[in-house]
MDTraj code that builds the backbone (N, CA, C; nanometers):
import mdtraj as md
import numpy as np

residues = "UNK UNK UNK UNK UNK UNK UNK UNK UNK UNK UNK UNK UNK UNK UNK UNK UNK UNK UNK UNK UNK UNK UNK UNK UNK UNK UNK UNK UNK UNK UNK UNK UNK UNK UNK UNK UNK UNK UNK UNK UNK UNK UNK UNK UNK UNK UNK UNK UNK UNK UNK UNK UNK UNK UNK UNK UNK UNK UNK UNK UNK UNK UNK UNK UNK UNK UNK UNK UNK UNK UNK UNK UNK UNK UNK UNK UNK UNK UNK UNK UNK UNK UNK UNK UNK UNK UNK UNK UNK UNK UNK UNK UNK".split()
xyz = np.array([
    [23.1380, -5.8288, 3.8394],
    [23.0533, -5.9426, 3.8218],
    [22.9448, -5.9409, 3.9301],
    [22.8252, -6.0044, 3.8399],
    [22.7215, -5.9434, 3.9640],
    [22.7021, -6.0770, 4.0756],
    [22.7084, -6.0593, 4.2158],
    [22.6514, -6.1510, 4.2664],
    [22.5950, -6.2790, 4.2650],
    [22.6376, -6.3985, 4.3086],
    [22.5197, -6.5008, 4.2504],
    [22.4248, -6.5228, 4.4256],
    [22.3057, -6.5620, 4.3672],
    [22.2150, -6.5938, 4.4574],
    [22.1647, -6.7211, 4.5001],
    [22.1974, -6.7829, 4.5902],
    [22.1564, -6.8946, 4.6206],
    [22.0323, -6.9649, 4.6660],
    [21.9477, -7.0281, 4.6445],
    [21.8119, -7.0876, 4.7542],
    [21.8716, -7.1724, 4.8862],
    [21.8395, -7.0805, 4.9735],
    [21.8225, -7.1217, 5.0931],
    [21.7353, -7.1889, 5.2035],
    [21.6497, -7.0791, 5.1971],
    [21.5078, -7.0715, 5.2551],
    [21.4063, -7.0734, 5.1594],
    [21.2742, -7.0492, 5.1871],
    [21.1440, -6.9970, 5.1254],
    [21.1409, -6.8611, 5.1444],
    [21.1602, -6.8234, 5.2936],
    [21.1446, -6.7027, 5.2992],
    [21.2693, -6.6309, 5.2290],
    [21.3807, -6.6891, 5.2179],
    [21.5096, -6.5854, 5.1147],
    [21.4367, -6.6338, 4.9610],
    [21.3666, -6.6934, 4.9041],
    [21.3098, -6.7094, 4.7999],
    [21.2072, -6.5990, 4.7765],
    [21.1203, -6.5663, 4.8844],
    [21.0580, -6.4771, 4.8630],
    [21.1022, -6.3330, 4.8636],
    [21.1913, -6.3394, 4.9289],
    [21.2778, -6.2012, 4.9259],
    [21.3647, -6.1682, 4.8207],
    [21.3568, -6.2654, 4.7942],
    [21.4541, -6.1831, 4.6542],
    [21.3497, -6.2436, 4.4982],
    [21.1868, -6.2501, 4.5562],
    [21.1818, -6.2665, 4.3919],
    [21.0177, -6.1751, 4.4045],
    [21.0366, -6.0851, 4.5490],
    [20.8916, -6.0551, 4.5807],
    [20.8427, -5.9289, 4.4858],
    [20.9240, -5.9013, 4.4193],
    [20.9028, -5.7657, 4.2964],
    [20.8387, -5.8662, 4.1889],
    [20.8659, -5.9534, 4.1255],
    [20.7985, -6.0791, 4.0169],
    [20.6707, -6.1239, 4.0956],
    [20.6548, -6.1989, 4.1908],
    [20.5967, -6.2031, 4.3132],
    [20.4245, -6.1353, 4.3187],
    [20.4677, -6.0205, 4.3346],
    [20.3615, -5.8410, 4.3494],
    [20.3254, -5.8292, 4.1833],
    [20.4092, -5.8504, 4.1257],
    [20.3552, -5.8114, 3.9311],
    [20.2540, -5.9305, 3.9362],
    [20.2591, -6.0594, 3.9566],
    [20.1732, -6.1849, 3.9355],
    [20.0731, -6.1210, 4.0136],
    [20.0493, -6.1258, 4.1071],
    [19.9052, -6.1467, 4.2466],
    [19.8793, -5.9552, 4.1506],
    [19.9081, -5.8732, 4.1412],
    [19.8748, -5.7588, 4.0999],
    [19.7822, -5.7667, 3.9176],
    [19.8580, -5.8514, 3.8447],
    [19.7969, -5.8647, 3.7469],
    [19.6783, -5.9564, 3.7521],
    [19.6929, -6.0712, 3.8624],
    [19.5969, -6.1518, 3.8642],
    [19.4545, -6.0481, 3.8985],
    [19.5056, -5.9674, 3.9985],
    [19.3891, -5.8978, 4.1069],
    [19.3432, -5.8192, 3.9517],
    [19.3473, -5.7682, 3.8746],
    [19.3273, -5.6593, 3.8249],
    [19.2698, -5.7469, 3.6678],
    [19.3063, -5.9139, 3.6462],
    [19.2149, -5.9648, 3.5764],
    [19.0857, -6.0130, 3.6577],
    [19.0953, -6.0391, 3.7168],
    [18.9720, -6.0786, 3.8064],
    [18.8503, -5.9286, 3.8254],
    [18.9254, -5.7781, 3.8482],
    [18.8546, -5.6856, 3.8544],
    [18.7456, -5.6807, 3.7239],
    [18.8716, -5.7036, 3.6110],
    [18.7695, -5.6700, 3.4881],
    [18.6703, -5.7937, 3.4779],
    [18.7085, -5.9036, 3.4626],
    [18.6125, -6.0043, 3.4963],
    [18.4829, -5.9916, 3.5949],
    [18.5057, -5.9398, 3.6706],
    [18.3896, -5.8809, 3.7704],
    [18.2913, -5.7671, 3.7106],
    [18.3658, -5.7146, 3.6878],
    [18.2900, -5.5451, 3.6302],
    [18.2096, -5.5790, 3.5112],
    [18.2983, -5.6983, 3.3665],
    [18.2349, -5.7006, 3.2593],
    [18.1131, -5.7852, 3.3102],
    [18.1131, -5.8918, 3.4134],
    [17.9992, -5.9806, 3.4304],
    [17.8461, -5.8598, 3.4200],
    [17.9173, -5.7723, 3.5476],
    [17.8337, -5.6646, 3.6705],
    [17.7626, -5.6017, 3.5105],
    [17.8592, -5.5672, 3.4339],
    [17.7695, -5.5177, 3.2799],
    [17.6961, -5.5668, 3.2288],
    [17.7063, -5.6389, 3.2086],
    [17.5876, -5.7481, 3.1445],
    [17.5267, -5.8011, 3.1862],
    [17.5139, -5.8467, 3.3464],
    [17.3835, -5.8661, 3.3994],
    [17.2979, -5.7046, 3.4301],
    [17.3199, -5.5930, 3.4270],
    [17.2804, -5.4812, 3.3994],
    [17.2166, -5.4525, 3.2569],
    [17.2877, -5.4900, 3.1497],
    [17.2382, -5.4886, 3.0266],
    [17.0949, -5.5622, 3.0028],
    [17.1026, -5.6628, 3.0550],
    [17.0133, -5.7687, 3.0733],
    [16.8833, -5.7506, 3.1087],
    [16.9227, -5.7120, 3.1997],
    [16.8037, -5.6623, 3.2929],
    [16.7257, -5.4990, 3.2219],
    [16.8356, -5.4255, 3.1738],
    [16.7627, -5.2868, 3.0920],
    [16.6749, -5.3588, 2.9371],
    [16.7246, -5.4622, 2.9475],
    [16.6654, -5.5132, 2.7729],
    [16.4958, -5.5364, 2.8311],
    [16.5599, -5.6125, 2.9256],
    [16.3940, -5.6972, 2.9624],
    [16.2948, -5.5915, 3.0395],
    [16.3457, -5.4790, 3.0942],
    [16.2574, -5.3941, 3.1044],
    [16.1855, -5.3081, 2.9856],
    [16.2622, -5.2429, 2.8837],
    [16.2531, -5.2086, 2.7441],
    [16.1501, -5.2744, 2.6778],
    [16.1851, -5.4481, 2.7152],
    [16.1180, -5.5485, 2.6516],
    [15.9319, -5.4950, 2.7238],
    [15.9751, -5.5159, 2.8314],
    [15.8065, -5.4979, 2.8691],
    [15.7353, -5.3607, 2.8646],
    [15.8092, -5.2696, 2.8521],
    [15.7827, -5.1513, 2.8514],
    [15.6830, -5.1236, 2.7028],
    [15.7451, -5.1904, 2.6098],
    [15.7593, -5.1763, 2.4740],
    [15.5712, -5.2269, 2.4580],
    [15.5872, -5.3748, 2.5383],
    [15.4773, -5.4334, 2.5620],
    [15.3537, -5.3533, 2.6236],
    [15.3704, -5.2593, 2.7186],
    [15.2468, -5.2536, 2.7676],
    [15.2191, -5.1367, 2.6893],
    [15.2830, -5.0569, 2.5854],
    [15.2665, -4.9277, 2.4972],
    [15.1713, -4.9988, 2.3648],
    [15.2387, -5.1007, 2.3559],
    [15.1783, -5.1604, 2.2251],
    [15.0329, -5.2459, 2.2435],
    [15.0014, -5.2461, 2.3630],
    [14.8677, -5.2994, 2.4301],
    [14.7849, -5.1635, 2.3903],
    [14.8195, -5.0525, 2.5102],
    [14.7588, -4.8965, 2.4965],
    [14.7363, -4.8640, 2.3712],
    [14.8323, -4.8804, 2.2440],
    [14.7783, -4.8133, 2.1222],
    [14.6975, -4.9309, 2.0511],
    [14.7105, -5.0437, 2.0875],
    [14.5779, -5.1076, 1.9964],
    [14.4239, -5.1011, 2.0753],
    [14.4365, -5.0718, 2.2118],
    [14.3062, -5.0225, 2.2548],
    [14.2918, -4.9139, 2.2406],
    [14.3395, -4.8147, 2.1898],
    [14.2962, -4.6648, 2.1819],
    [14.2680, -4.6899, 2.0162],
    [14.3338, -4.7907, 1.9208],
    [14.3074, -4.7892, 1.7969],
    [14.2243, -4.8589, 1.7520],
    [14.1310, -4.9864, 1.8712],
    [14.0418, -4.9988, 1.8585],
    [13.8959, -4.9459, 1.8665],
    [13.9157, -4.8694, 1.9981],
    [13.8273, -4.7384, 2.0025],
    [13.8343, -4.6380, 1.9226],
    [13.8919, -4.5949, 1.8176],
    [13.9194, -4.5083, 1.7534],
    [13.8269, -4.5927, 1.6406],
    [13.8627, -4.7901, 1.5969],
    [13.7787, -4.8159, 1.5060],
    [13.6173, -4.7549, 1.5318],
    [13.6088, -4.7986, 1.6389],
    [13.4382, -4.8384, 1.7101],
    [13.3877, -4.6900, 1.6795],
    [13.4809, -4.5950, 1.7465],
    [13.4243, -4.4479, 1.6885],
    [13.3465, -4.4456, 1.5747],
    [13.4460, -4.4599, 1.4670],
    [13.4612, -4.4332, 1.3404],
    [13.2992, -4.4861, 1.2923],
    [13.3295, -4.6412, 1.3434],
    [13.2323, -4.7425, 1.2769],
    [13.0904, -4.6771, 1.2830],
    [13.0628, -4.6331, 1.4307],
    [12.9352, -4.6113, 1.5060],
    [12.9206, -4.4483, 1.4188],
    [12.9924, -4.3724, 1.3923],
    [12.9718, -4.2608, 1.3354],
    [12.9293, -4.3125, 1.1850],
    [13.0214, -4.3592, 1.1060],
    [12.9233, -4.3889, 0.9815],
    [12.8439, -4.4574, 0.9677],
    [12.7748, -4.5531, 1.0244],
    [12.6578, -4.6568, 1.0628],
    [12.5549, -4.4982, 1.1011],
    [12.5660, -4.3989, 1.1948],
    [12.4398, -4.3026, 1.2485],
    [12.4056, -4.2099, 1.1016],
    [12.5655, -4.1533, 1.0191],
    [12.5284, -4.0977, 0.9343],
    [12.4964, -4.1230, 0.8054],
    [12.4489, -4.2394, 0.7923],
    [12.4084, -4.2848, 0.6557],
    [12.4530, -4.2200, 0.5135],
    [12.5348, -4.1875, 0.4413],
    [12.5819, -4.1129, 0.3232],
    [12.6263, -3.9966, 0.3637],
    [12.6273, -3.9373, 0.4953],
    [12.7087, -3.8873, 0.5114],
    [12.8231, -3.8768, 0.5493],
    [12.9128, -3.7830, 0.5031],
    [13.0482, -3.7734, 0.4929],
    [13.0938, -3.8002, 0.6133],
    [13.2071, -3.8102, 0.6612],
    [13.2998, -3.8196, 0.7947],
    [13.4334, -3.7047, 0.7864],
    [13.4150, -3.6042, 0.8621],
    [13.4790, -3.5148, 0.8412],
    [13.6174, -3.4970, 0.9140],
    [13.7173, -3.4462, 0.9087],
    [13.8357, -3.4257, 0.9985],
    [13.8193, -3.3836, 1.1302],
    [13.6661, -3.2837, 1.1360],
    [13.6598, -3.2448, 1.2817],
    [13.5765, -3.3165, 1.3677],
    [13.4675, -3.4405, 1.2803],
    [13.4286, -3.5434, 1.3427],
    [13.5064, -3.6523, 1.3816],
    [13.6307, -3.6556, 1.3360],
    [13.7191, -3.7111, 1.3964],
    [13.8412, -3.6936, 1.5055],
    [13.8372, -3.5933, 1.5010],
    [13.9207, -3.4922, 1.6051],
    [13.8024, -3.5176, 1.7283],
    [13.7082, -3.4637, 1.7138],
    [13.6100, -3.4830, 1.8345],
    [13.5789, -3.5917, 1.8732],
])
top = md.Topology()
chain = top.add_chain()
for i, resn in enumerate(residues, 1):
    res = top.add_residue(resn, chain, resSeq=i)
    for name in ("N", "CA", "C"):
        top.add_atom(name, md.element.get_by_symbol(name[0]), res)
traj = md.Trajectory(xyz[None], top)
């Protein structure tokens, strides 16, 4: 028959329950890790969106001024050549 155990102390409380004890404070520590890490992710995520975000922005500025100059080209070339054609290599140039 196994032993019975009595409460005495705190400290004989802790000694005989410090294996249950270490599993609690160990599982706690190790929810709190992931809790930390998933935050640490997503304020990372966050921050890559909103750069993306502006990135996206200042590309889409560049191609409507290069596609506006590309109109003005165009325009000013068929306005000089009156019935004449507009060719692939007048546009390349």
């Amino acid at each position: 028959m196994a032993p019975e155990w009595h409460f005495t102390t705190w400290l004989d409380l802790l000694d005989h329950w410090q294996a249950v004890i270490a599993g609690v404070v160990g599982f706690a520590a190790a929810i709190v890790a992931v809790v930390i890490t998933l935050r640490s992710e997503r304020r990372k995520a966050v921050r890559e969106l909103d750069t993306l975000r502006k990135s996206l922005g200042v590309e889409m500025r560049q191609f409507t001024v290069q596609a506006l100059n590309g109109h003005r080209s165009l325009r000013n070339l068929a306005q000089q050549g009156r019935g004449q054609q507009i060719t692939t290599r007048m546009i390349e140039n």
